[in-house]
GUROKE-900814 format. One line per 3 residues: number of its first residue (from 1); their letters; for each residue x, y, z of C-alpha. Coordinates in steps of 0.5 Angstrom, whole numbers, plus 2048, in hexadecimal, padded with zeros to 3 digits. Each point is the difference from the previous one (the first is absolute). Layout:
N
NUM	a	X,Y,Z ~ ...
! end
This chain:
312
1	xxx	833,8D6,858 ~ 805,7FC,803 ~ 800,7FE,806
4	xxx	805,7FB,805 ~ 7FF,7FC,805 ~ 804,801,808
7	xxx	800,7FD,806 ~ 7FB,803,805 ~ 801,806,803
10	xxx	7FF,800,808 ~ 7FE,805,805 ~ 807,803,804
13	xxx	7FF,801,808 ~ 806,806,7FF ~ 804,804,7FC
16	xxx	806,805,800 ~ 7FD,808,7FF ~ 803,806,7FC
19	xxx	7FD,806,7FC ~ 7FA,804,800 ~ 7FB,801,7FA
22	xxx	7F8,802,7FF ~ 7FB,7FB,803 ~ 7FB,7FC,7FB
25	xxx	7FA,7FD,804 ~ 800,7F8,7FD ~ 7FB,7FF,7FC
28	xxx	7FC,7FB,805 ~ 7FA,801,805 ~ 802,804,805
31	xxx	7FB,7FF,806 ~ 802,802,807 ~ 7FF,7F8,802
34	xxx	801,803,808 ~ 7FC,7FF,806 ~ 801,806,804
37	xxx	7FC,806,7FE ~ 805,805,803 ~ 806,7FD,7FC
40	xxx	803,804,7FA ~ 804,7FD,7FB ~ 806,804,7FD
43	xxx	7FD,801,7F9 ~ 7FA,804,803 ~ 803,804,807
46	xxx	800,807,800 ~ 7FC,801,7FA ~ 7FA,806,800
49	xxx	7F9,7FE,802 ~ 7FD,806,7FC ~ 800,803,7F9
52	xxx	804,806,7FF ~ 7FA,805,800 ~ 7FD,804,7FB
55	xxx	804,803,7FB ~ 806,7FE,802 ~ 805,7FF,7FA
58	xxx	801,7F9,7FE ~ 807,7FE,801 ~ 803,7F9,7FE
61	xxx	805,7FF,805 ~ 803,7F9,803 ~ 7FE,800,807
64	xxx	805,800,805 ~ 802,7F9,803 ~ 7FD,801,807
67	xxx	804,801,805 ~ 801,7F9,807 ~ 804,800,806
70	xxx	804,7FA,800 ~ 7FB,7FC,805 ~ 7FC,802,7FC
73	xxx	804,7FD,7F9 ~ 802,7F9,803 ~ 7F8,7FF,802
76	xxx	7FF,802,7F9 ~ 806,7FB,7FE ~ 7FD,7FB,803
79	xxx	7F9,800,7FE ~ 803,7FF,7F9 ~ 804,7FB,802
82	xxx	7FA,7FC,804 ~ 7FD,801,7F8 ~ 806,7FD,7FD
85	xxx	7FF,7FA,804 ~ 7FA,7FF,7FE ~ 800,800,7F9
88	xxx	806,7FD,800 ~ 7FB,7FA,802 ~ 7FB,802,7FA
91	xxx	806,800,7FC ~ 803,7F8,801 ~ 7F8,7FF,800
94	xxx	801,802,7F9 ~ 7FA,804,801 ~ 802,807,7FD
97	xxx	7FA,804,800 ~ 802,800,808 ~ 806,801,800
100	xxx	800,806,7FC ~ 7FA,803,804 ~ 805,7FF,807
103	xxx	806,802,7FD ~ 7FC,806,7FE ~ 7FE,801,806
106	xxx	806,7FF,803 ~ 804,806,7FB ~ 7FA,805,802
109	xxx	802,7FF,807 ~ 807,801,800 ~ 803,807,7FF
112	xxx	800,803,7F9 ~ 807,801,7FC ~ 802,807,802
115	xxx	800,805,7FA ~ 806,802,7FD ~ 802,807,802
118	xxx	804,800,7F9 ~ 7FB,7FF,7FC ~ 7FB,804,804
121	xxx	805,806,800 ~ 7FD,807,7FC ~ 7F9,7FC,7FE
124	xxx	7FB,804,7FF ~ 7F9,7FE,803 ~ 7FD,7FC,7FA
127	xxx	805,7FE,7FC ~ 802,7F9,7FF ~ 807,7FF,7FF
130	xxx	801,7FF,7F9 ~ 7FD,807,7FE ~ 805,803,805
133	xxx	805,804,7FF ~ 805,806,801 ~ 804,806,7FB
136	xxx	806,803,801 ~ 7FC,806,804 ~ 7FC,7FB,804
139	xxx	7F9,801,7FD ~ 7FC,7FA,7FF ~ 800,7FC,7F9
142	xxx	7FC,7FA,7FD ~ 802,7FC,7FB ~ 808,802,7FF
145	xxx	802,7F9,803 ~ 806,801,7FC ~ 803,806,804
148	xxx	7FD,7FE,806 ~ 805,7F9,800 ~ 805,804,7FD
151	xxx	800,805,807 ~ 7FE,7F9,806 ~ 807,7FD,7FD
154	xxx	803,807,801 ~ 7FE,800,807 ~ 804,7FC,806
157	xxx	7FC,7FB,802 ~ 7FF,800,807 ~ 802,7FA,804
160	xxx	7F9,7FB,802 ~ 7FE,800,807 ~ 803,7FB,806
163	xxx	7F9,7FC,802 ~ 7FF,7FF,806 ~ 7FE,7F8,803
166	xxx	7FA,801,800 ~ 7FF,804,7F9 ~ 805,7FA,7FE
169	xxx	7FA,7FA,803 ~ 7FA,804,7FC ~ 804,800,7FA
172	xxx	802,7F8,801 ~ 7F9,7FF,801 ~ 7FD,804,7FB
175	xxx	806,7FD,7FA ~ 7FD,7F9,803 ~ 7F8,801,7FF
178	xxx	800,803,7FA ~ 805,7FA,7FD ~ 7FB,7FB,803
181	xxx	7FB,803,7FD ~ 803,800,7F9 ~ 802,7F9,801
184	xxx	7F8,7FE,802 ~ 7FF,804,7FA ~ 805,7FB,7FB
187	xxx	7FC,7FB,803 ~ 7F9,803,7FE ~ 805,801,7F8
190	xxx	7FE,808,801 ~ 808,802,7FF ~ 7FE,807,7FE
193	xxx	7FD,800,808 ~ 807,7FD,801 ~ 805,805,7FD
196	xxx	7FD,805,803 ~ 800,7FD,807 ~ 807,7FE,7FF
199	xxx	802,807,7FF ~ 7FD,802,806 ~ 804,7FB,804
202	xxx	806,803,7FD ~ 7FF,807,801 ~ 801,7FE,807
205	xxx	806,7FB,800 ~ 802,800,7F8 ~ 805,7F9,801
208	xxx	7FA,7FD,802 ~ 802,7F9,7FD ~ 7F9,7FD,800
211	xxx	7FC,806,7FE ~ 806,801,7FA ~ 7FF,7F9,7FE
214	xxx	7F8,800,800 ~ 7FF,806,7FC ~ 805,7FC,7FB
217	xxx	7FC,7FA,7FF ~ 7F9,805,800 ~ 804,804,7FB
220	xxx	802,7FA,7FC ~ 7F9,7FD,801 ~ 7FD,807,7FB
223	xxx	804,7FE,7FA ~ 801,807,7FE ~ 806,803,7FD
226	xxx	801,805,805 ~ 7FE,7FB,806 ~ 805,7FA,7FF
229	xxx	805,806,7FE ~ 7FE,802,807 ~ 801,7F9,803
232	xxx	806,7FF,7FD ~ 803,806,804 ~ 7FD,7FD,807
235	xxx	803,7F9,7FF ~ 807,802,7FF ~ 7FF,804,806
238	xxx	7FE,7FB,804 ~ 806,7FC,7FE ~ 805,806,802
241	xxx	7FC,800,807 ~ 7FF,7F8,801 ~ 806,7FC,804
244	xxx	803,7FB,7FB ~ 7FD,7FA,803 ~ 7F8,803,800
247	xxx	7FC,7FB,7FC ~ 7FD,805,7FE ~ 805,802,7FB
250	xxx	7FF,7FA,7FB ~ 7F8,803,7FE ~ 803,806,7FF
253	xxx	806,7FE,7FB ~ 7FB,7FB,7FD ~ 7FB,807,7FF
256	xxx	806,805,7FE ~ 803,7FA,7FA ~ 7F9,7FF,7FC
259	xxx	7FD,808,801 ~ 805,803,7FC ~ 7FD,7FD,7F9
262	xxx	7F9,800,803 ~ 801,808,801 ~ 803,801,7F8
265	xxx	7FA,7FC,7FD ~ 7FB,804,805 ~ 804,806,7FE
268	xxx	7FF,7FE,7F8 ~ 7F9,7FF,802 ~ 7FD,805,803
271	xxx	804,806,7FB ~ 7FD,7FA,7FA ~ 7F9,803,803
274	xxx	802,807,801 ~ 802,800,7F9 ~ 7F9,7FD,7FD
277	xxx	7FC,805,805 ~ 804,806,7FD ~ 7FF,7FE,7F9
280	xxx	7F9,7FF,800 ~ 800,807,803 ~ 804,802,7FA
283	xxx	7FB,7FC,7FB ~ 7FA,803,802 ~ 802,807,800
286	xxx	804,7FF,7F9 ~ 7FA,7FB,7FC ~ 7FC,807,801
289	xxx	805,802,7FA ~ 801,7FB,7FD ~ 806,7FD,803
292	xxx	802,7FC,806 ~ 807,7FF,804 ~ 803,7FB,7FA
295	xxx	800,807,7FB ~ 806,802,806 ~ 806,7FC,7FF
298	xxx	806,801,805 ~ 806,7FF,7FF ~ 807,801,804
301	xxx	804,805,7FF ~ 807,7FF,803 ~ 801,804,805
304	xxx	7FB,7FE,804 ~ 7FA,802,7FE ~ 7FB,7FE,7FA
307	xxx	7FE,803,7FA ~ 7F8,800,7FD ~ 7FE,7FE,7F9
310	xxx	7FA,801,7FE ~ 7FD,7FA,7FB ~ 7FB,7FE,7FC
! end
């Protein structure tokens, strides 16, 4: 595996807010951490008490992000900023475990990312998004994936919603938690954590610098193929979103010059290994009659394609 050396990534007080996207709980520990009994946080509000009763049929379906009043969101807000604070603390203390059970808490508070109503459009009760779609009679289908691409790109995409201030300042506050989460996780060399949580943040605000830069040096720290390719195409958008005087640009230039090389010899590798897992394959099924993968050579045939040749 190949890994690069950064600068240290820092927590950010604040950033921009855009789009929405489904939520994922970080992978930190979540206690409430509050004083007041009667307090609820975002994560947990409007949820039933009991379970459904006996003989109800069992139906996978996303919960509902509760619904606030806006009093009732700022004091959520500020709640999540209040944890923010304090983990920033633990944060520049270096003390990562802290900082990532506040910035945790701090997530739980504020309100959840609304559900996108394009997604959840037409979805039946228990049918994850990758199993769903829809023939030309409107009946629901499994597995036609195909078709059902062909129909979304012939539908006219619906203009997203205007979110209001304070849907803006959920959105900024969640974008902000979940990049500081990852950066204590790049801190703690747990980059797949720190992808992920990246990912996060940008589902709410997708040019947020820090978070695009942190999950490029998580993904180059992994080393695979399909990481660093991944890490290439965050490091040039950062330096289309980047002012031509942020300090910032020298590290990206610098990653974006020696990842090129480093992803072809990855990419040489990881086929090399592939290649040796299926001729093994291969081996143990032909040494039952005697042969092996060596008796089948493969020769191009000139028009794109390859001709096999049976040796002994």
């Amino acid at each position: 595996m190949t890994t690069s050396t950064t600068a240290p990534a820092q927590p950010e007080p604040q950033a921009p807010s855009s789009s929405k996207a489904p939520r994922a709980d970080p992978a930190a520990n979540s206690d409430d951490g509050s004083d007041d009994e009667n307090w609820h946080d975002a994560a947990s509000s409007g949820r039933p008490d009991s379970p459904p009763p006996p003989g109800a049929p069992k139906a996978e379906v996303d919960e509902e992000p509760p619904k606030f009043t806006d009093d009732e969101i700022r004091d959520l807000l500020k709640r999540g900023d209040e944890l923010k604070s304090q983990g920033n603390d633990c944060f520049r203390k270096s003390d990562w475990d802290g900082a990532i059970r506040l910035y945790t808490q701090a997530l739980k508070a504020v309100p959840l990312r609304p559900k996108d109503p394009l997604k959840e459009k037409k979805r039946p009760a228990g049918l994850a998004d990758e199993d769903f779609d829809e023939d030309d009679e409107g009946q629901t289908t499994t597995g036609d994936k195909a078709k059902g691409k062909e129909k979304a790109e012939a539908e006219e995409p619906e203009a997203p919603k205007e979110l209001s201030p304070l849907e803006k300042e959920s959105a900024t506050a969640r974008s902000v938690l979940n990049a500081n989460l990852a950066a204590c996780y790049v801190k703690q060399g747990k980059h797949d954590d720190a992808v992920r949580l990246c990912t996060e943040a940008l589902a709410d605000d997708p040019n947020y610098v820090k978070a695009l830069h942190r999950r490029a040096v998580a993904n180059e720290a992994l080393g695979t193929w399909t990481s660093m390719s991944d890490a290439e195409k965050d490091y040039k958008r950062v330096l289309e979103l980047l002012p031509p005087s942020d300090p910032l640009r020298t590290s990206c230039t610098r990653a974006l010059r020696s990842l090129p090389e480093r992803i072809e010899a990855q990419k040489k590798k990881e086929t090399d290994e592939m290649l040796g897992k299926l001729k093994d394959l291969g081996n143990s099924v032909l040494g039952k009659f005697g042969l092996s993968t060596d008796n089948f050579k493969f020769t191009p045939n000139g028009q794109g394609g390859y001709s096999m040749n049976f040796v002994r």
